[in-house]
C-alpha positions in Angstrom: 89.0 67.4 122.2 88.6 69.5 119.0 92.2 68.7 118.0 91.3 64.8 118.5 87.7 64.9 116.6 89.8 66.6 113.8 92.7 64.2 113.5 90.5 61.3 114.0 88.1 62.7 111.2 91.2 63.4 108.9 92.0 59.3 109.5 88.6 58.2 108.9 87.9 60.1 106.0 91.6 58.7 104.8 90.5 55.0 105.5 87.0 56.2 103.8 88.1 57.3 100.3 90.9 54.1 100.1 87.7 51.8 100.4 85.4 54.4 97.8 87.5 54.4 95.1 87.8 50.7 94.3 83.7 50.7 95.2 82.9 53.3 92.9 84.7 51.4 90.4 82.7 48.1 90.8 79.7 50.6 89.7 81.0 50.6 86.6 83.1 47.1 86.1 80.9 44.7 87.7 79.4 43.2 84.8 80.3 44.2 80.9 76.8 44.5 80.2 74.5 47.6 81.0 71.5 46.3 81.7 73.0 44.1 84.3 75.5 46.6 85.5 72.2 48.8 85.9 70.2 45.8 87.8 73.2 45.8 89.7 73.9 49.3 90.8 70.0 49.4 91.6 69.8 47.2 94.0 72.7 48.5 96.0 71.6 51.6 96.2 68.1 50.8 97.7 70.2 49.1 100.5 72.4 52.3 100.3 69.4 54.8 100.9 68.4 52.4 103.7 71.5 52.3 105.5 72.0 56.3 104.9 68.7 57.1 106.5 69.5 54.3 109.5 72.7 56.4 109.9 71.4 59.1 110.0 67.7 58.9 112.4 69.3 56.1 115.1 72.5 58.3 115.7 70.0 60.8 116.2 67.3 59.3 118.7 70.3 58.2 120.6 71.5 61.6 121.3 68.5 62.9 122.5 67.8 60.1 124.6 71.0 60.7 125.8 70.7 65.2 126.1 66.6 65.5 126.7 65.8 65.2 130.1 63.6 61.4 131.0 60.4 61.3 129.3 61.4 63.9 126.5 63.0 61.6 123.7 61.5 58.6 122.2 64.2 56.2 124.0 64.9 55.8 127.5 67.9 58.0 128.9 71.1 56.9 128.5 74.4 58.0 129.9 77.5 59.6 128.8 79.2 56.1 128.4 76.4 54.4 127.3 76.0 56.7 124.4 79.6 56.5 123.5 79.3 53.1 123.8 76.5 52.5 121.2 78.3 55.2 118.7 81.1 54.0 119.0 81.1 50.0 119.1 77.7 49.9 116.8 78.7 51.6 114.2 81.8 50.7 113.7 81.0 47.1 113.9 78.1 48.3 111.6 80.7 50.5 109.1 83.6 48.1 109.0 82.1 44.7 109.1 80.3 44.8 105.6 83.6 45.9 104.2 85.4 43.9 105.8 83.5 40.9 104.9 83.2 42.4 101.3 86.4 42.3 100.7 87.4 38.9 101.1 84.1 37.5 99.8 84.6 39.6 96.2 86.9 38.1 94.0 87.8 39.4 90.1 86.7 37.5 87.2 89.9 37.6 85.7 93.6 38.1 87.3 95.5 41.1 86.0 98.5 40.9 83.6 99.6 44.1 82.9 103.2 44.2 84.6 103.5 46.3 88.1 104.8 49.7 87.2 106.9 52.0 89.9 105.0 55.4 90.4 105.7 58.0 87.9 104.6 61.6 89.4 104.0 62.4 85.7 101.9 60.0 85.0 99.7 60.0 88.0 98.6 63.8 87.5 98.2 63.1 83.7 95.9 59.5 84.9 94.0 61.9 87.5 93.7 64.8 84.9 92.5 62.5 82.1 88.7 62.2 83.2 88.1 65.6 83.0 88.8 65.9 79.0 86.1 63.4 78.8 82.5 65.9 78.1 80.4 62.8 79.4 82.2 63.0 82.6 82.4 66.6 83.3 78.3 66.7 82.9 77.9 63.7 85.0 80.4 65.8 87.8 78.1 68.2 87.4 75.0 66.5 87.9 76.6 64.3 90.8 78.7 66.8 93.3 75.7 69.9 92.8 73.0 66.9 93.7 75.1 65.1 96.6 76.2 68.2 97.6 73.0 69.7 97.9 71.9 66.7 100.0 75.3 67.5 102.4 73.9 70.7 103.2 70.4 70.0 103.6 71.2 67.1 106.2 73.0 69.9 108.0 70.5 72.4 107.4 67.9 70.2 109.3 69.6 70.7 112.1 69.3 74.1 112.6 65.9 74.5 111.1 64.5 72.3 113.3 66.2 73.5 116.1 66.3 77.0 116.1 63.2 78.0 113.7 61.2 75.2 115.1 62.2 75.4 118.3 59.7 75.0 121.2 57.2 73.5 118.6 55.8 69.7 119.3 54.3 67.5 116.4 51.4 65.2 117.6 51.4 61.7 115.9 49.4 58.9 116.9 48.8 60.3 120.0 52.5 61.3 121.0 53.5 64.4 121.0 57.2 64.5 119.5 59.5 67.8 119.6 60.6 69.1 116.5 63.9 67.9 115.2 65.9 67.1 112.0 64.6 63.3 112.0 61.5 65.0 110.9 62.4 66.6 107.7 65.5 63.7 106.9 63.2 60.5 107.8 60.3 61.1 105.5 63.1 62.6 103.2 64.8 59.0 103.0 61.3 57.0 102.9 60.6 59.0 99.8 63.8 58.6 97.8 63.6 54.4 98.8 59.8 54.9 97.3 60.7 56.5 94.3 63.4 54.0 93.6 61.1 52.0 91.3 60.0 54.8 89.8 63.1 56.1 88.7 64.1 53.1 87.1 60.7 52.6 85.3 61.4 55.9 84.4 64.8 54.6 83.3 63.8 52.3 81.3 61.2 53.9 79.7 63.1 56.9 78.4 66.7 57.7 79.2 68.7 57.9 82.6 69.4 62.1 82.3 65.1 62.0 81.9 65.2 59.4 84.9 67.5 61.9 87.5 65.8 65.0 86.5 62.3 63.6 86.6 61.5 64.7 90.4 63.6 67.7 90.6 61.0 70.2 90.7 59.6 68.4 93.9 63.3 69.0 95.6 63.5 72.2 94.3 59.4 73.8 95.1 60.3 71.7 98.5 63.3 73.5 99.3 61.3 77.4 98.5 58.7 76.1 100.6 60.4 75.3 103.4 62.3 78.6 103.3 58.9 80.3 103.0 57.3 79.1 105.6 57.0 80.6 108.6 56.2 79.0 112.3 53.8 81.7 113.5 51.4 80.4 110.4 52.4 77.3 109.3 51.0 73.9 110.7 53.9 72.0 112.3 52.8 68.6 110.1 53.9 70.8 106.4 57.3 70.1 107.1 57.5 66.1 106.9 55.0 66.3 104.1 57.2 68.7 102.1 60.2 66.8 103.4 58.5 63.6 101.7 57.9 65.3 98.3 61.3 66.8 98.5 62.3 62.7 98.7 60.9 62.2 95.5 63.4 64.0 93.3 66.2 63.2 96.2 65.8 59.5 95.0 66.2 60.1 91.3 69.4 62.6 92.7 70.8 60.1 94.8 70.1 57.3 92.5 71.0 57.9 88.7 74.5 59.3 89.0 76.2 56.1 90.2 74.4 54.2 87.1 75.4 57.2 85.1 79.3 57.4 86.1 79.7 53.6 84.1 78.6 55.0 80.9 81.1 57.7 81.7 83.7 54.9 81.5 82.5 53.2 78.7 82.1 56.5 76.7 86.3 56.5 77.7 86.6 53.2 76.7 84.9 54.1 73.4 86.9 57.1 72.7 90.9 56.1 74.0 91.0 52.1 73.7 91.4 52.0 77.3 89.1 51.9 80.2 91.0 53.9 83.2 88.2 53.1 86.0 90.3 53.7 89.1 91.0 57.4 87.3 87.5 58.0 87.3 86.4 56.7 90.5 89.2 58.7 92.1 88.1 61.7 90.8 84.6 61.0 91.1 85.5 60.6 95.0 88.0 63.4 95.1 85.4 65.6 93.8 82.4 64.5 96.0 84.8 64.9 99.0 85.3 68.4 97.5 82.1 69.6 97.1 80.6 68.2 100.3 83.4 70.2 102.3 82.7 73.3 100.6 79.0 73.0 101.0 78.6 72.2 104.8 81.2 74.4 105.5 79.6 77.3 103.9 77.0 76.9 106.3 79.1 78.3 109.0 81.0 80.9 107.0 77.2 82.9 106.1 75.6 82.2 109.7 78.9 83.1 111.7 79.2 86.5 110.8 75.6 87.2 110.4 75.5 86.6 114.2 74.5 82.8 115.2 75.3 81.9 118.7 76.5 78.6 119.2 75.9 76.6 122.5 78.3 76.4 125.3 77.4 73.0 126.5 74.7 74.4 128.6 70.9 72.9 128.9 69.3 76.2 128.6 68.7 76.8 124.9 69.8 80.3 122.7 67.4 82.0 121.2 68.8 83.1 117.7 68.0 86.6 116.4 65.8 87.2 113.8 68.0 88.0 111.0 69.9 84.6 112.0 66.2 82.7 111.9 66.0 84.4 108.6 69.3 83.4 107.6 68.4 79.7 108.2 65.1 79.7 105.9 67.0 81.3 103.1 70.0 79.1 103.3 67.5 76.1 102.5 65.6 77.9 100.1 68.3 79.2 98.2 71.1 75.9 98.4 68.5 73.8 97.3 67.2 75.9 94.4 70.8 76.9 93.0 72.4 73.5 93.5 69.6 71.3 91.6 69.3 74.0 88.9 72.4 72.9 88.5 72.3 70.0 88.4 68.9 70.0 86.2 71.1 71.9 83.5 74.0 68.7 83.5 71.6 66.7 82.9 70.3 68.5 79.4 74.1 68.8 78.4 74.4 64.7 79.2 74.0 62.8 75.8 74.7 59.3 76.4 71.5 57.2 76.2 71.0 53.3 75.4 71.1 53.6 71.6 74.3 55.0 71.5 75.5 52.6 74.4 74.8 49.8 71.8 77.0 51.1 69.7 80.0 52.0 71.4 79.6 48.5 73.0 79.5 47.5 69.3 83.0 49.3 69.0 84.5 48.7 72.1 83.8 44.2 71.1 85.6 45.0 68.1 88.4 46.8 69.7 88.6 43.9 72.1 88.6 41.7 69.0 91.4 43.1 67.4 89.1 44.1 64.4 88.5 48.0 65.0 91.1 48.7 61.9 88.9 46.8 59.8 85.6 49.1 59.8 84.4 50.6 56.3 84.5 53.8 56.4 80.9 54.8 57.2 81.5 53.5 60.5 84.3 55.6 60.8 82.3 58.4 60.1 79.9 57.3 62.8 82.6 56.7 65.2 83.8 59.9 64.8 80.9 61.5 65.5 80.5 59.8 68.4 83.3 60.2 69.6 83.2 64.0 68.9 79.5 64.7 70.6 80.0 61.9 73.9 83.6 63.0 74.3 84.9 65.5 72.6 87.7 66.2 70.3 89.0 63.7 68.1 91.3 61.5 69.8 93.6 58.8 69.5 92.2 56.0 70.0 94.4 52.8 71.4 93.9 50.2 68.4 94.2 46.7 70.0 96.0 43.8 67.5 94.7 40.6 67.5 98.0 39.3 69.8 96.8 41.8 72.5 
């Protein structure tokens, strides 16, 4: 069974970053204009939160329904098949459909006519390499795989926090009496980062993106001390979903601004080269994210393992966890949450790019496009330059388009 979950994981993550790449690329190429390009990217990723937190709370309730005993879970009991059933067919209908139907329904505004080109090992490690010579890019990484990783290992945090440190504790709302589980710290997580949705993008607009991401990030990073402070012998069960909540504040600004961000990574490129490699940087911008999300959940295991966690052997009857390992737990989400976001936080200073100077590169980029970039005075030179040398680094050579091409 292990052997099948992992193959079949290996597949679907295989199927799930051929799908990402060419989506994380419409982030940045679906309109040739910021502003709409921002309206854009907004708007999915409200309905992206909402899914994320749907995926994550009904898979959920319909596992306990299906390992409580009757009366303990919020659904009725289900069976074995039945709860394969659901996963399985629901989900996938769910998961695949949208894409499926996304795919033929998108079309491009214009069809390609650069020539097909035979793969070149060369060139494919130099195309996949190039991103990271871009500074814009390697500070939006930074902000993007410390935030989403962060998020990776506090979804599987949840788990054993509610389960093992919270264990045995109930939460009475609206006269129900629910046992403590993860859906109680990620639920009023997600509500919170949906909520502050319009606040980051008031925000947004208002000042600048970097301003707009790091906005809420002391909420997710008091949040995470607090939780890891908190004990169950004092605390008040109904702490933990209102921390949770304030922790969803800065989640939405950390979820949210980096997919706007990573198209002004590509423009900065387009700016800076003459060419606008998207694919390149949604490929690494997926490679990376796969990377970092790996690493995180996975350190999980390598800290609790050897500090002495027992896992469960199928059985009903619960394990107790040691002290040190209840320990372990709080410190884990203290500590990941702080470190990560700091992180992230300090990417986010580093990050230059703001509207001002979007206007301008746009203003080169038309000209390139025109054919007319050879024909700037030289002050704009000078300000190209400069540009060129704060948003992306060294000098470079930039791809001069004639008026032919």
């Amino acid at each position: 069974m292990i052997a099948y979950l992992v193959v079949m994981y290996l597949v679907w993550n295989t199927i799930s970053t051929i799908s990402q790449v060419p989506y994380c690329s419409l982030a940045g190429d679906i309109s040739p204009s910021f502003q709409a390009r921002n309206d854009a990217n907004t708007i999915k990723l409200v309905f992206s939160a909402a899914g994320a937190g749907l995926a994550y709370i009904i898979p959920l309730l319909v596992l306990e329904a299906y390992t409580l005993p009757a009366g303990e879970a919020l659904l009725p009991s289900i069976n074995a098949y039945e709860f394969w059933i659901i996963i399985t067919v629901v989900f996938g209908v769910l998961f695949g459909g949208g894409l499926i139907i996304s795919a033929f329904k998108v079309k491009e505004r214009i069809k390609p006519t650069t020539p097909k080109e035979k793969f070149n090992f060369k060139q494919f490690v130099k195309g996949y390499s190039g991103p990271f010579k871009n500074k814009s890019f390697r500070w939006h990484i930074g902000m993007y795989a410390s935030s989403f990783a962060c998020a990776d290992m506090l979804s599987a945090l949840a788990v054993y926090y509610a389960t093992d440190v919270w264990h045995g504790y109930t939460l009475a709302i609206g006269g129900f009496e629910i046992n403590f589980s993860s859906m109680l710290i990620v639920a009023p997580l997600m509500v919170a980062a949906v909520v502050a949705f319009p606040i980051v993008r008031y925000a947004m607009n208002k000042k600048t993106k970097q301003f707009a991401f790091r906005i809420g990030l002391p909420f997710y990073i008091v949040g995470g001390i607090l939780l890891a402070v908190m004990d169950p012998s004092w605390t008040p069960p109904i702490l933990v979903p209102i921390i949770a909540f304030l922790m969803g504040l800065g989640f939405g600004g950390a979820q949210m601004m980096p997919w706007i961000i990573f198209a002004d990574t590509v423009d900065v490129a387009e700016f800076a080269t003459g060419e606008r490699p998207t694919a390149s940087y949604s490929g690494m911008m997926t490679l990376v994210r796969k990377v970092a999300g790996a690493l995180s959940v996975g350190m999980i295991g390598w800290i609790l393992d050897p500090i002495g966690y027992i896992e469960s052997n199928g059985a009903t009857d619960y394990i107790v966890q040691s002290d040190k390992v209840l320990l372990a737990i709080r410190l884990l989400m203290g500590i990941s949450i702080a470190s990560l976001i700091a992180v992230s936080l300090f990417s986010s200073f580093k990050f230059k790019v703001n509207n001002k100077k979007l206007e301008r590169m746009r203003y080169f980029i038309d000209l390139n496009r025109e054919g007319k970039l050879g024909d700037i005075t030289e002050e704009e030179k000078a300000e190209r330059d400069a540009l060129i040398k704060e948003l992306y680094g060294n000098k470079v050579e930039t791809h001069i388009l004639t008026k032919e091409e």
